[in-house]
N, C-alpha and C positions, 0 to 999 in steps of 0.2 A: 504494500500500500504506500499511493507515493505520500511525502511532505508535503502542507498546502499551506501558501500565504493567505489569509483572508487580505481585503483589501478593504475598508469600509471606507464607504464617500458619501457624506451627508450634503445634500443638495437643495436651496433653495431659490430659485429663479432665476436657475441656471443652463437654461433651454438653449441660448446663445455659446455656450462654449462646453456645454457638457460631452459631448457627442466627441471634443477633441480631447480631451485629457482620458477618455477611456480608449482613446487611439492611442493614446501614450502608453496606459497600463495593457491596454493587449501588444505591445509591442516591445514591451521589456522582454527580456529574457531571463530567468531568474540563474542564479547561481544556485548551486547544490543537489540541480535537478528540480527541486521545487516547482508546483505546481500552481495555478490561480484562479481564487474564489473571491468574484468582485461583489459587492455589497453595496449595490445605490438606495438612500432613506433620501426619499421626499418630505422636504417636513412643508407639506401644504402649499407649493410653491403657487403663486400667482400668477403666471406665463407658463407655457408648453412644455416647463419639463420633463412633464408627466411623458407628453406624446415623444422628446426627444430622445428621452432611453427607450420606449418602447421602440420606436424605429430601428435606434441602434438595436436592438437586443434584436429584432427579424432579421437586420441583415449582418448579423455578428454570431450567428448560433453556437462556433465554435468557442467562441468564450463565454465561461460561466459567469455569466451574471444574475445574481439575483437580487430583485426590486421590491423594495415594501416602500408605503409611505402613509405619513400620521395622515389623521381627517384634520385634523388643525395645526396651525404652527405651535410648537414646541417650540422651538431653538435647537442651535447646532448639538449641544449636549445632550438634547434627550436624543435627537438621531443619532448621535455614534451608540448611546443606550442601544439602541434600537439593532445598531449595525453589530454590535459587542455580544450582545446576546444571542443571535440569530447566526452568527461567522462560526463555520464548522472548523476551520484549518486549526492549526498546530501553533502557528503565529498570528499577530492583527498588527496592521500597521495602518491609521488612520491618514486618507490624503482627500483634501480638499478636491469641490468641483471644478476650481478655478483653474487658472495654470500659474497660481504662483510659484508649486513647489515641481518638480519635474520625476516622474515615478521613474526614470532611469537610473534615477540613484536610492532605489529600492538595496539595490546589491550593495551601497555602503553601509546602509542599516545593519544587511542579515548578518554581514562577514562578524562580528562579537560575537551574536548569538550562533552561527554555525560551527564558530571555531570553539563554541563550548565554554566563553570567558565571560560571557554577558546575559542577563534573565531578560533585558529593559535597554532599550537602546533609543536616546534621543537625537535627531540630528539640527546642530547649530548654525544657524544663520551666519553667527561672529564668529565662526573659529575658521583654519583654513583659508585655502587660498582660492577658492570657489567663486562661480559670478554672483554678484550681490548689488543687485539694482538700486541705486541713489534714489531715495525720497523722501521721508520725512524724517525732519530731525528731530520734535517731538516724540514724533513715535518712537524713535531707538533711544531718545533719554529714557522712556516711559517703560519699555520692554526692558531696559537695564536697571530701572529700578525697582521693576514687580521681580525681576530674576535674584535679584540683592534681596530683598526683603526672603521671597520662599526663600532662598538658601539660608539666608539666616534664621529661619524655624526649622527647615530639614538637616541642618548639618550638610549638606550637598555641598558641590561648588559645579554646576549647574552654570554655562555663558547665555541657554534661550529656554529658558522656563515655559516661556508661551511660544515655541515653536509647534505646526501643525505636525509636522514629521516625529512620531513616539510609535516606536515597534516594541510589542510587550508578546511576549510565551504567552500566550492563550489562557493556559490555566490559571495565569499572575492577572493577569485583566478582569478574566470570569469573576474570578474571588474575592473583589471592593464592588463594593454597596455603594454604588457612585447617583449621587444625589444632583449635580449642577445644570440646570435645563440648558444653559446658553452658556455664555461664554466662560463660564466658573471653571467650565470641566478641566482645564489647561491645570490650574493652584489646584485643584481637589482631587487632583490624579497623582501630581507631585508626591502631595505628602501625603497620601494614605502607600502610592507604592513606596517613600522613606523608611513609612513604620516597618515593613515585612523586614522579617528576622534574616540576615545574611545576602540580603538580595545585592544581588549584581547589577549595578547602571550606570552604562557607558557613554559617551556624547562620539558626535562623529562631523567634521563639519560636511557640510552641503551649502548647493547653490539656491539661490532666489531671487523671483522675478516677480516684484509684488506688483501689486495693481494700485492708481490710483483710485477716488472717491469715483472721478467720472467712468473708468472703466468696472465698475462695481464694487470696490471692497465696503465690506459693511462693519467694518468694529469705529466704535468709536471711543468719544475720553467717558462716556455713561458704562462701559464697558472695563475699561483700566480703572474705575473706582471700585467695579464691583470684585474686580482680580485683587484689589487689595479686602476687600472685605471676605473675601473666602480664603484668600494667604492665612489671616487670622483665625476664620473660624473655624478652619480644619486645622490647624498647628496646635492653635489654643483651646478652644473650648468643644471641640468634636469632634474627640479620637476615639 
């Protein structure tokens, strides 16, 4: 029985470019022999995404993909929920519907976890010498200050705390009671896998191609307050 990467991609109103980043993930090649199980959650999208994986999925039969989606919007967190529970494979590695992150560099995730030295493997925006798209200087003050703060409740030392790119062993994922509908999920993933006894978690840097406001990104500063309010309440008062 072969190895299988789940792939989960939580998706919302993403009809316009969805169709290409799963041309990305059917086109990787995985290392180890590993095999793929892609994972699309519509959380209730407002334009065609629904129709634009179906399309895909008729004329892509050779890739497993399978589709579920909420009757209302959750947020991005309750669909990886969704995608986490439902991923049969051995591994999960959570990738955006966008194309900021590039699923070729799946095989820099797996290599820790395959060579047997890693349970958790995060991949960093800032580390490395990878392309790294110029855009907001806020933003990277803002991401280096919610990665300072987790690390300093988890004991890590962690460069992108809120990177989308986290490959977790399956059975490490299944096993937190992960509570964040929306954007929390990133801090309350951190530090519930910190507590696990002995566990292995490696960073690895990777490339990114973010998007701006007009090309769609949707996090904004109502989002980086609440990353600090879940840093806190899962370090502090809900372990």
């Amino acid at each position: 029985m072969s190895t299988t990467l789940s792939i989960v991609i939580p998706a919302y109103n993403e009809a316009a470019t969805i169709h290409l980043i799963l041309d990305k993930v059917k086109a990787v090649q995985l290392i180890g022999g590993l095999s793929k199980e892609v994972i699309v959650v519509n959380d209730c999208s407002k334009d065609d995404t629904e129709g634009a994986i179906q399309r895909y999925m008729a004329e892509n039969a050779d890739l497993n993909i399978q589709y579920y989606k909420h009757q209302v919007n959750k947020g991005k967190g309750a669909a990886l929920h969704t995608g986490i529970k439902e991923a049969k494979g051995d591994y999960i590695v959570i990738q955006d519907a966008d194309l900021e992150y590039d699923p070729e560099e799946f095989n820099i995730l797996l290599k820790p976890i395959l060579d047997n030295v890693a349970d958790v493997v995060y991949g960093s925006r800032f580390m490395g010498g990878n392309a790294h798209r110029i855009l907001f200087f806020w933003h990277s003050i803002g991401n280096k200050f919610l990665t300072f703060l987790s690390n300093a409740m988890t004991n890590l030392n962690l460069t992108d705390m809120e990177t989308c790119y986290k490959l977790f062993r399956a059975d490490i994922i299944k096993s937190l009671d992960l509570k964040e509908n929306r954007f929390g999920f990133e801090p309350e993933v951190t530090a519930k896998i910190a507590r696990i006894p002995n566990i292995r978690i490696y960073e690895v840097g990777i490339s990114y191609y973010g998007r701006t406001y007009d090309e769609g990104k949707k996090i904004d500063w109502k989002d980086g307050f609440r990353a600090i309010y879940c840093i806190l309440k899962y370090n502090l008062f809900s372990k």
